[in-house]
N, C-alpha and C positions, 0 to 999 in steps of 0.2 A: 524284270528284276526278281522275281518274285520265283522266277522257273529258275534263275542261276540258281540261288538260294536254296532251292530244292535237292539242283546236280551237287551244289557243292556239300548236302547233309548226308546225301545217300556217298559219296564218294570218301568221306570220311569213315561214315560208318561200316561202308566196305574194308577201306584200310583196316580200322581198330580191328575187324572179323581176320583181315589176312594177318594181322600180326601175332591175336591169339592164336591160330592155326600154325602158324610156323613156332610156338613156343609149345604146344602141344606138341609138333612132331618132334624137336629140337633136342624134347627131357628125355624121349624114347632114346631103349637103353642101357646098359650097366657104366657104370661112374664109381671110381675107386676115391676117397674120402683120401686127401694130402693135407699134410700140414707143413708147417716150414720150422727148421730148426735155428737156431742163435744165430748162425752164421748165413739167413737168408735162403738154403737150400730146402728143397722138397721132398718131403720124405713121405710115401704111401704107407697108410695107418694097418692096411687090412681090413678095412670096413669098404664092400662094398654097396652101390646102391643101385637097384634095378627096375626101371620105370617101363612096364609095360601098355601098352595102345584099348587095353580092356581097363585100363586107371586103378590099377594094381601097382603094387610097387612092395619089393624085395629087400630085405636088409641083412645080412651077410657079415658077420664078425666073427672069425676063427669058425666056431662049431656051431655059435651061434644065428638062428634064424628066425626074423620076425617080418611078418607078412601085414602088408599094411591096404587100404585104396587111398587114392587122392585123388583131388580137384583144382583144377588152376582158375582163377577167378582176377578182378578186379578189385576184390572187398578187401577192405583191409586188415591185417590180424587183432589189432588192438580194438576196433568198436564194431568191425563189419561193414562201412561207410564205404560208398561207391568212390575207388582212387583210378581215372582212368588213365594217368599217367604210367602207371604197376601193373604188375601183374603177383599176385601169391598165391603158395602153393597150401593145400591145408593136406596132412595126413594123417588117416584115421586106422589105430589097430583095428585089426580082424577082428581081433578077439573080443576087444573093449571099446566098440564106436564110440564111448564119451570122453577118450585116451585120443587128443587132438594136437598135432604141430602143426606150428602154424611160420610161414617162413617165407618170408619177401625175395622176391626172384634177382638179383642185383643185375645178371648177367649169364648168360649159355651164349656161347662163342669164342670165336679166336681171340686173344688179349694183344697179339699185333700180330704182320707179318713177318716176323722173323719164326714162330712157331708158328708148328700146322696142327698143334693137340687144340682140344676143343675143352674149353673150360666152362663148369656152372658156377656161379657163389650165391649161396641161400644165408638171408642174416633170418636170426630167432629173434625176436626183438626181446630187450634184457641180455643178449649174451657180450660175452665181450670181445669175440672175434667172427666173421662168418664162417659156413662150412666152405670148401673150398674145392670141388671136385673135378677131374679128369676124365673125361670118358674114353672106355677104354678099347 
């Protein structure tokens, strides 16, 4: 009993390992930032966002450019509490490590099979929509 119980903890905690691993590779990337207008349609903002495999990450708005690292984790944005359900992402400027976002992973993937675009959505907690992005 006691050996199942064993195969069954390391089998899990392998999964939880392959599923952070596939949401690390998943962000890798550029992802252009959509919103939708009154009438339901998707309109690309000009903001994009570029998730590199060194945990860098790119932000891109018209002329502007802000250079950020990130971490995807378990914890959660609000107290830091192990959620292993989640996954969030924290980003921190270059330039000001105490300059922190912090954004719960809702989703990276297809939203059905009628589309083949590959979608993320990051909720801020307090906002009152998530981001909504497209990779491109």
């Amino acid at each position: 009993m006691r050996k199942i119980f064993l195969i069954l903890v390391i089998a899990i905690i392998q999964l939880n390992y392959s599923y952070a691993q596939d949401i690390n590779n998943d962000i890798l990337g550029s992802w252009d930032l959509i919103e939708f207008n009154l009438e339901g349609e998707q309109q690309v903002t000009g903001a994009v966002w570029e998730f590199k495999s060194d945990g860098t990450c790119k932000s891109t708005e018209e002329t502007l450019i802000y250079n950020y690292t990130y971490s995807i984790s378990n914890n959660k944005c609000t107290d830091g509490s192990l959620d292993n359900e989640n996954n969030y992402i924290r980003i921190y400027k270059t330039s000001n490590s105490n300059l922190e976002y912090c954004f719960k992973i809702i989703n990276i993937g297809l939203l059905d099979d009628s589309d083949t675009r590959v979608f993320m959505t990051l909720y801020n907690y307090g906002a009152i929509q998530p981001l909504i992005f497209v990779k491109k």
